[in-house]
NUKOLPA-777271 format. One record per atom (N, C-alpha, C, O): x, y, z. Coordinates in steps of 0.2 Angstrom, whole numbers, plus 5000, padded with zeros to 4 digits. Each point is the difference from the previous one (the first is absolute). Layout:
% NUKOLPA-777271
XYZ...
END
This chain:
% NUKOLPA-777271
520949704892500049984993499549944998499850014994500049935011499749974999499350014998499749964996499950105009499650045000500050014991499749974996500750085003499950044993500049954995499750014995500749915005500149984995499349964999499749994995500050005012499249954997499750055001499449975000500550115001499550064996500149984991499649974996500750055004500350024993499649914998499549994999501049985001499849944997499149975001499749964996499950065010499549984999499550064995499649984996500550075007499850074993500049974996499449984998501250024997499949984993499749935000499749994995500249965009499749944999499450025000499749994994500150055010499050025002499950034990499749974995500750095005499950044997500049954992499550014997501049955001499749964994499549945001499849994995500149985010499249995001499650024999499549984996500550095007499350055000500150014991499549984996501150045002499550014991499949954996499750014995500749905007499549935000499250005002499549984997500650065009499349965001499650064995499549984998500550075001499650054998500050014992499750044997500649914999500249954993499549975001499450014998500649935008499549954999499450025001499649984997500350085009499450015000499450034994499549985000500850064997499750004994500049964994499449994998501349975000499749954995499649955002499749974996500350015013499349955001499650014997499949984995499650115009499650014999499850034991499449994999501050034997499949984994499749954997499550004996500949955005500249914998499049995003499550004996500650005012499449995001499250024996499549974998500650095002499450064995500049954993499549984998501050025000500149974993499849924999500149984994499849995010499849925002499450004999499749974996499950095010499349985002499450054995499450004999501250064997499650024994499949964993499550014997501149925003499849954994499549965004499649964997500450035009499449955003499250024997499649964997500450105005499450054997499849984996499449985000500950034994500050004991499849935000499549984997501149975007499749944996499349975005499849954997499950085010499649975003499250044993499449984998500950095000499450034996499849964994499450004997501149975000499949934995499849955000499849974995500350015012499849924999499250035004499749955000500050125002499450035000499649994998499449985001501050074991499650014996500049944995499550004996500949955005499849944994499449955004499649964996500250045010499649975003499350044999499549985000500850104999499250035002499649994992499450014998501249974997499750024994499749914997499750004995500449975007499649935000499450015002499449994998500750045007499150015004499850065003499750015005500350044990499750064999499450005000499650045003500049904992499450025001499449975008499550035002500849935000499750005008500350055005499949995006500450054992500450035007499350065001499850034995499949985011499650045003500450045003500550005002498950054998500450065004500050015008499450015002501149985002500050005008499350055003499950054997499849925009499650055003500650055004500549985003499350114994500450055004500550014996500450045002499849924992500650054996500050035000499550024998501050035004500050094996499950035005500250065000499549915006499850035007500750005006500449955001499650095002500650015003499749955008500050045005499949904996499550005006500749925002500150005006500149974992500349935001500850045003500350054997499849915010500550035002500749964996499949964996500550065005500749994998500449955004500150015006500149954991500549955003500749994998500250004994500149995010500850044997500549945004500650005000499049965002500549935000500549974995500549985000498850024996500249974993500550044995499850064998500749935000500350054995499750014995499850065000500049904996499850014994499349974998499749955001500150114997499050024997499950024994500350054998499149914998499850004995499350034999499649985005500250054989499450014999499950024992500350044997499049915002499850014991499450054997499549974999500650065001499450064998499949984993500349974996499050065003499950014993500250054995500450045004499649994991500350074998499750054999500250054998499049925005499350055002500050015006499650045003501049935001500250015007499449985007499750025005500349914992499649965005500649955003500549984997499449995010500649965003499549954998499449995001501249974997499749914998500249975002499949944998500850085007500149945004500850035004500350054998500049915006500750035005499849955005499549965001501350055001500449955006499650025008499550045000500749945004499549995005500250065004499550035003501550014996500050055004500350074997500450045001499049954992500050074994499750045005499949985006499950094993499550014999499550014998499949974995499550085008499350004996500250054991499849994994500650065009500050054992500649984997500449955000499650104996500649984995500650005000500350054999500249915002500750005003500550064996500450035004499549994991500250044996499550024992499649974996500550105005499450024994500750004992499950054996500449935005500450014996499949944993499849945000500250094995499849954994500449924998499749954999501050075002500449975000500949995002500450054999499949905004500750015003499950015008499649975003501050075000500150005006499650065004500150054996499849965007499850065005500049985007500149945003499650115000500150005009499450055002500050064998499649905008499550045002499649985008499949945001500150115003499849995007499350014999499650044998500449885007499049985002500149975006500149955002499750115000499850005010500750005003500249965004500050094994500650015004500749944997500550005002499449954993500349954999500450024994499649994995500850025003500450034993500149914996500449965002499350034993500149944995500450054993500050064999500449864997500450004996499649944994500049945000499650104995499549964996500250004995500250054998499949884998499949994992499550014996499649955002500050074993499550004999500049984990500350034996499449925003500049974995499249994997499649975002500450074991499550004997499849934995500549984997498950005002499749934995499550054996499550025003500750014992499550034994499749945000499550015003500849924995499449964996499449975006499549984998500750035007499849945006499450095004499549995004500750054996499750075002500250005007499750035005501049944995500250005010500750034999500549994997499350065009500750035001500249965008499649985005501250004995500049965005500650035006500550024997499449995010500350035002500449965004499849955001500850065002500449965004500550055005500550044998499349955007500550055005500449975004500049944998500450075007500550005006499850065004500050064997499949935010499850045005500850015001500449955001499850134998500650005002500550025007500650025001498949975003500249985008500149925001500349985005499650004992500249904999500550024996500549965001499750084993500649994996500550045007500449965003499750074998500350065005500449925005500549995001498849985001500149965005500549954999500549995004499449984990500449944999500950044997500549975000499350084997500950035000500150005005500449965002499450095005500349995004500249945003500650005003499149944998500349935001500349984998500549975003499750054988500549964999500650045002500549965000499650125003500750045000499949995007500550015003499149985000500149965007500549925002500249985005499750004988500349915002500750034997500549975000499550084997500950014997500350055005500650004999499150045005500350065005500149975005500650005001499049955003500249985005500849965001500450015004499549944992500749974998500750035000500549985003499350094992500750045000499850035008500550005004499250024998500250035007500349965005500550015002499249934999500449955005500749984996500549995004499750014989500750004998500350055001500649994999499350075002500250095001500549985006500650025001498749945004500150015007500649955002500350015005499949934991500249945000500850034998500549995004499550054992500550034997500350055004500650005000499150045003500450055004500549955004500650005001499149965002500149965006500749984995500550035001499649934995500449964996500650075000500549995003499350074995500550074999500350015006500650024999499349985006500150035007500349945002500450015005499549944993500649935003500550034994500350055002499849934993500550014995500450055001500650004999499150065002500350065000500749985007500650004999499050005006500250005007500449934999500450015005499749944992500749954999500350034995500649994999499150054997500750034995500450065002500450034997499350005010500550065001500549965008500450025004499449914996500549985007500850014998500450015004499649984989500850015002500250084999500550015002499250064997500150065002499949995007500650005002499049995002500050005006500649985005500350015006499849954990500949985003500350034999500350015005499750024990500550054999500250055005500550025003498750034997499850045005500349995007500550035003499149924999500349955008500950015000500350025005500049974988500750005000500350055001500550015003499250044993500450095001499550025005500150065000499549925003499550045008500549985005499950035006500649914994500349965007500850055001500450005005499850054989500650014999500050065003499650055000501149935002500350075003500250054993500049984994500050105011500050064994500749984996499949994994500650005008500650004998500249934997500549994997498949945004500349954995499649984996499449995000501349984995500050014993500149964995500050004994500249945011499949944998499649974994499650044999500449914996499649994994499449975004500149985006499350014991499549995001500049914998500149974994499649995014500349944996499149995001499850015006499849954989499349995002500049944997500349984996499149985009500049935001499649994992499850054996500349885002499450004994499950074995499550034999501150004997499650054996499849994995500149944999499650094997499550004994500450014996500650025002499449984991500150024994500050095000500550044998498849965004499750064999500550075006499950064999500349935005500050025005500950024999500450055003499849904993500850004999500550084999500550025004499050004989500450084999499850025008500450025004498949984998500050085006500649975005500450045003499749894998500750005004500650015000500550025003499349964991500750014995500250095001500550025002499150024998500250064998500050035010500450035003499149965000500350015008500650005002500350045001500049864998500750025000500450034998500450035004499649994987500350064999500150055003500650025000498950005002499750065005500549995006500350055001499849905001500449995008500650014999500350035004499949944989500850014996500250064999500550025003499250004995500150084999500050055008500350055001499249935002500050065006500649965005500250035004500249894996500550015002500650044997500350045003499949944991500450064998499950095000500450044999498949965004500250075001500050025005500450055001499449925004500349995008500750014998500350065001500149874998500649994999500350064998500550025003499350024992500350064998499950075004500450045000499049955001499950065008500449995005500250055004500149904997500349975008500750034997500350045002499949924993500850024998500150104998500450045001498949984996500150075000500050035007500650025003499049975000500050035009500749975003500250035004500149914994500850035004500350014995500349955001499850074994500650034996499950105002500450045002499149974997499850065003500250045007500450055001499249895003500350005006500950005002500350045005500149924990500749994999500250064998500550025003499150024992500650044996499750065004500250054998499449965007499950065004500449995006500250055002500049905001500349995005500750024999500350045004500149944990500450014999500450095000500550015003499050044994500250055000500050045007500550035002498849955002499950035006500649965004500150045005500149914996500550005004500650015000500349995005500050054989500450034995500150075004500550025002498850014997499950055004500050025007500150065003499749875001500350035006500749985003500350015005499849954990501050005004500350074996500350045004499649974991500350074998499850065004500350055000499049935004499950075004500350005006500350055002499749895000500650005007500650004997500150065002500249944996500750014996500050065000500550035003499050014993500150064999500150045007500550045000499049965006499950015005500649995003500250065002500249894999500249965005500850064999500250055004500249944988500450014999500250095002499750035004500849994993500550075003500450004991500250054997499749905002500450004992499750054995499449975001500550084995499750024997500149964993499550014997500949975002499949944993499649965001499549984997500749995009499649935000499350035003499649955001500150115001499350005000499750034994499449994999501050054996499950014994499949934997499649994996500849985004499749914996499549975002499749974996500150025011499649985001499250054998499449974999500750105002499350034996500049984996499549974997501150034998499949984993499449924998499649994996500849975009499549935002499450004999499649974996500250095010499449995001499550044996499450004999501150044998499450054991500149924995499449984997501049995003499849944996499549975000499650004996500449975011499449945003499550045000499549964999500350105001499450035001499950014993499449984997500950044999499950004992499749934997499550004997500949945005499749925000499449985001499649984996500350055012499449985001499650044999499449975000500550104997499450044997500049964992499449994996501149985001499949994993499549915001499549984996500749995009499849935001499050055003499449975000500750065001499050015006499950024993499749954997500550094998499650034994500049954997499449994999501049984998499949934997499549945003499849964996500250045009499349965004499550024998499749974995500150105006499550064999499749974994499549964999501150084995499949994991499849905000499749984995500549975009499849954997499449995004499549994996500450025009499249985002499450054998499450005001500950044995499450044998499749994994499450004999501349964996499949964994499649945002499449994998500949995006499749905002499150045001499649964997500350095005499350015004499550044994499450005000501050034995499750034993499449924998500249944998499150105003499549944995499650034995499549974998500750094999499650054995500549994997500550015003499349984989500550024997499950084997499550035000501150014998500050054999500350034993500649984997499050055000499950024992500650024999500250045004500249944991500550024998499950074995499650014996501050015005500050054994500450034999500449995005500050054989500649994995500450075006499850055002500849934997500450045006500750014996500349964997499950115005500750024996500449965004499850005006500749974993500549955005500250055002499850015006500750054990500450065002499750045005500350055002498949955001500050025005499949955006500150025006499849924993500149945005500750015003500149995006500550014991500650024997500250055006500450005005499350054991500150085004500049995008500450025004498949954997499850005006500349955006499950015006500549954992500449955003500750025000500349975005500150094991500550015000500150065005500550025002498950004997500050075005500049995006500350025005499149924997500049965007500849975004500349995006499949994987500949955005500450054998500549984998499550105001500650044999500449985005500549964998499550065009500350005005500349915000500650005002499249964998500149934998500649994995500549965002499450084992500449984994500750055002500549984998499350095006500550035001500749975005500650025001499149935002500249975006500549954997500650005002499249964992500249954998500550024994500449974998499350104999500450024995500049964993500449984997498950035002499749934996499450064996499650045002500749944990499750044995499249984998500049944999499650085000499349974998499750044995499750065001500549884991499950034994499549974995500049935000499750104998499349974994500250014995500250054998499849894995499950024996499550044995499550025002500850004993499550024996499549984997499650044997500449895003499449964997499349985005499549974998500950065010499749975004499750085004499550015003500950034994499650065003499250034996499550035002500749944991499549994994499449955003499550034999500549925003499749955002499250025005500050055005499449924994499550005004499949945004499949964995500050005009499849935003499250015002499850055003499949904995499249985001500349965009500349955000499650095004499849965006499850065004500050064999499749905009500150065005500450035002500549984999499650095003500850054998500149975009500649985002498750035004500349965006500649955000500650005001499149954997500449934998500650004997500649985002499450064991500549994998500850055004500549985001499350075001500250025003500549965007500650005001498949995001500349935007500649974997500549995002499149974990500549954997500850024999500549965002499550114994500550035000500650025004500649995001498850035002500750035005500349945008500450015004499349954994500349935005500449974993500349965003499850054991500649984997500450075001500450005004499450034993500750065000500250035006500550045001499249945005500449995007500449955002500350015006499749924991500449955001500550014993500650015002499349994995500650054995500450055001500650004998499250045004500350055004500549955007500649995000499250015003500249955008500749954996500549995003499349994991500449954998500750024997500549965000499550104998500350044995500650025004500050025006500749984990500650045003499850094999499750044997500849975008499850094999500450014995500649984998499050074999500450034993499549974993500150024994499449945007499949964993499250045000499750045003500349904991499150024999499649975000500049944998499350105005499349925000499650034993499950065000499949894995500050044994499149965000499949955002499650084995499349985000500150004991500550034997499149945001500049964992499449984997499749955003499950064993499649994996500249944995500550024998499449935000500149964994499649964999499749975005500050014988499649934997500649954998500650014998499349915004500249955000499349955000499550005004500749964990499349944998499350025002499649975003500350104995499250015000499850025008499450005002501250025001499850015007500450085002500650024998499150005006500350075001500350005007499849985005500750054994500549995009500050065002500050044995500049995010500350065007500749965002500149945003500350104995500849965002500350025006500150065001500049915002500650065005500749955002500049955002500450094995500649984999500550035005500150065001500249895003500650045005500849974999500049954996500550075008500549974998500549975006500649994999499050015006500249935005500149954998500249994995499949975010500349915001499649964994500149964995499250085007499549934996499749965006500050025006499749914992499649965004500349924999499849974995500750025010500449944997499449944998499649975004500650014989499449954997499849955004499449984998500850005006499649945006499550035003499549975003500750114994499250035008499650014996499550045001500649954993499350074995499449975001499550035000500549905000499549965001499650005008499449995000501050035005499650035007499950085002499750025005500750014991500050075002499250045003499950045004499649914991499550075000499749945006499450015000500749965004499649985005500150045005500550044999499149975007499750055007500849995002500449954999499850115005500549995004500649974996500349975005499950034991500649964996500350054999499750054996501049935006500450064996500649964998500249955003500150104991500649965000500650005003500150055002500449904999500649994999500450095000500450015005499650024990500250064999499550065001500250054997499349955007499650055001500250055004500349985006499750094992500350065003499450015003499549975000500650125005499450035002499749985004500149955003499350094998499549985005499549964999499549995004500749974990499349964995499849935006500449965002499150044999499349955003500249944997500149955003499950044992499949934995499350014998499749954998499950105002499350024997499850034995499450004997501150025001499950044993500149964994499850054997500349925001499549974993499549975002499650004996500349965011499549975000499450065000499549994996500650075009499350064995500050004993499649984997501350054999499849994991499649974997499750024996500349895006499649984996499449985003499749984995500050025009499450015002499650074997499450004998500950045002499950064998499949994994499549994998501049994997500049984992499349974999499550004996500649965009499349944997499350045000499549974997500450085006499350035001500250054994499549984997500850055000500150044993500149974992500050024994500249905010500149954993500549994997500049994994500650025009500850015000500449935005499749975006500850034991500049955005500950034999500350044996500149925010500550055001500849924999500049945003500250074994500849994996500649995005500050045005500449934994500750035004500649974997500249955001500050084996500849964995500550035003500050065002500549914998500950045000500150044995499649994996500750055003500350034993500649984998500449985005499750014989500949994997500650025002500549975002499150114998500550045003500150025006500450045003499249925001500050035009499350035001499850044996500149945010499650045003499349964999500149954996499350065008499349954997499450054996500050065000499649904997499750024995499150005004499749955000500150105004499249975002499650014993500350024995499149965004499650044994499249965000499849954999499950105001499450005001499549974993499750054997500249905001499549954993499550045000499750015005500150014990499350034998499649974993500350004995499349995006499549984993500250074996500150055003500049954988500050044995499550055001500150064998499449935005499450065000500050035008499550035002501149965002499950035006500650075000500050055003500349934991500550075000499950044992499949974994500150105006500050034993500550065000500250025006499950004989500450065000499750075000499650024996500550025008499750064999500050044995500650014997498750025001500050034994500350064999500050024995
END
């Protein structure tokens, strides 16, 4: 990180310098051109007010006009006063012999002997002298580049001055990460301890803040793993040991009743333990669902159908009627038909299980306060009101639980509910018996047309 954060930071440092410097580079050389083009103008003035006082002795140079006088290019700036009959009557020491420019008047640009000049050229009708004034522009070139020479040099040793500055700062301001690091690199996989770091920052506060979190939470789910794996272990142990004293018994005995009670035993406990492995099954498969899955509108009456037809033998057993209203046979539900399904029939099998023989498990459609319910109504004991409040945890059962029930089954319903957007209910009724009922949002259920 240390790395990336002084890339990053010196990049953008280079990269708004570089279009600093590439701003100044042109407005120098601008500013500059525009300095030594008014020098021109005013050196061709104070020229031409001297040549016009003493125009009439200026003679004409021996070789004006003749290209034979070499070129000196020391000197920046060269003048020369011609007549407008075009005779040289006079120039600086490092003109040349010919014309610096043929141009009548103002600025132009012209190479003599390989040497590119920048001339003024100022005309005297009264005085008959055209006056010329140039800059050899290998001496202007030169002196720009000196001056972006005395301003590049500076920022580059501050560029260099500056990383150095980046690369310390950077690397004292990731030392308290680094601690941190050191602190979760020294830890064992399993502890989970809060993160206690020397000296912390301001800055650094939420990311620990939220680690611990992290710690708090994966102990609760330990803690909940661990109580799940022996209540599991518990409620499997329970039946299979069920099963083997009933099998010696059965074995052992000459009684035919008493080994006919004991098979009977042991169709229980295997009944128990297939209902507790399928309910492990149905919740780990829920826990392990990461896609959610598209809902779509499903006749209840055949979720219904499909569930009553499944526990025949179950309802036959118990002598337990299972009936749908007409409002609920009408009824469409927006959810997964998988899921809902599940949901269903781990109530209307705890309903059933709860129910005296002779009565009815009644399934129910109804709106109350803008919310739509799946009912199921039985006419058991109920859920004595101290437990309503623990019933749907793992493994809890109640007080008055009949059958072969795990203590798992609401805890699938509403897990299940919550992936469909239902959330799952439990009241007493007035008249006896409990009320489960399945919450839905107003646009999760409609009537069939």
């Amino acid at each position: 990180m240390r790395w990336r954060l002084f890339v990053l930071l010196l990049a953008g440092t280079v990269l708004v310098w570089s279009a600093a410097a590439a701003w100044i580079n042109i407005s120098t050389r601008n500013d500059v051109q525009r300095v030594l083009d008014n020098r021109l103008i005013e050196a061709a003035g104070m020229v031409a007010s001297l040549a016009r006082n003493s125009a009439s002795n200026l003679q004409a140079v021996p070789g004006g006009g003749k290209d034979a006088a070499p070129v000196h290019v020391s000197r920046q700036l060269s003048c020369q006063i011609w007549t407008l009959d075009g005779r040289l009557v006079g120039r600086s020491g490092s003109a040349p012999m010919i014309p610096l420019s043929m141009t009548k008047d103002g600025f132009s640009e012209k190479v003599i002997k390989g040497e590119q000049w920048r001339v003024y050229s100022l005309v005297e009708p009264q005085a008959g002298l055209r006056i010329l004034v140039g800059d050899n522009l290998k001496v202007r070139r030169n002196l720009i580049a000196d001056v972006l020479k005395g301003l590049l040099v500076p920022a580059v040793v501050g560029i260099l001055a500056l990383a150095v500055l980046l690369w310390s700062a950077i690397g004292q301001g990731l030392s308290p990460m680094r601690r941190v690091t050191d602190e979760l690199s020294k830890r064992a996989p399993d502890e989970s301890r809060p993160l206690e770091v020397e000296e912390p920052v301001r800055e650094l506060a939420p990311l620990v803040g939220a680690i611990n979190g992290l710690f708090e939470r994966l102990d609760e789910l330990r803690a909940s793993e661990r109580h799940f794996i022996a209540s599991a272990a518990h409620e499997l142990q329970t039946p299979l040991a069920g099963l083997k004293a009933h099998a010696q018994i059965a074995l052992a005995t000459d009684d035919p009743t008493l080994r006919e009670r004991s098979l009977r035993s042991i169709e229980t406990s295997v009944d128990r333990t297939s209902r507790l492995v399928e309910q492990l099954l149905d919740l780990a498969r829920e826990e392990a669902r990461t896609s959610e899955i598209a809902p779509g509108w499903i006749p209840l009456s055949s979720v219904f159908q499909s569930i009553a037809e499944e526990a025949q033998t179950f309802l036959e057993r118990r002598q337990v009627q299972l009936r749908l209203d007409a409002a609920a046979a009408n009824a469409d539900i927006r959810a997964d038909e998988a899921a809902l399904t599940l949901a269903l029939r781990n109530l209307i099998r705890n309903a059933v299980e709860h129910s005296p023989q002779g009565s009815d498990v009644r399934v129910s459609v109804t709106r109350n306060e803008g919310m739509f319910a799946i009912q199921v109504f039985d006419e058991g004991a109920g859920i004595p009101p101290a437990e309503l409040s623990r019933i749907r945890e793992r493994f809890v059962r109640g007080s008055g639980a009949k059958g072969s029930g795990s203590g798992l089954g609401l805890s699938i319903v509403e897990l299940v509910a919550a992936g469909f957007g239902a959330t799952l209910k439990l009241a007493n009724r007035t008249s006896g018996g409990l009320e489960a009922s399945l919450q839905f949002q107003p646009d999760a259920v409609r009537e069939q047309a």
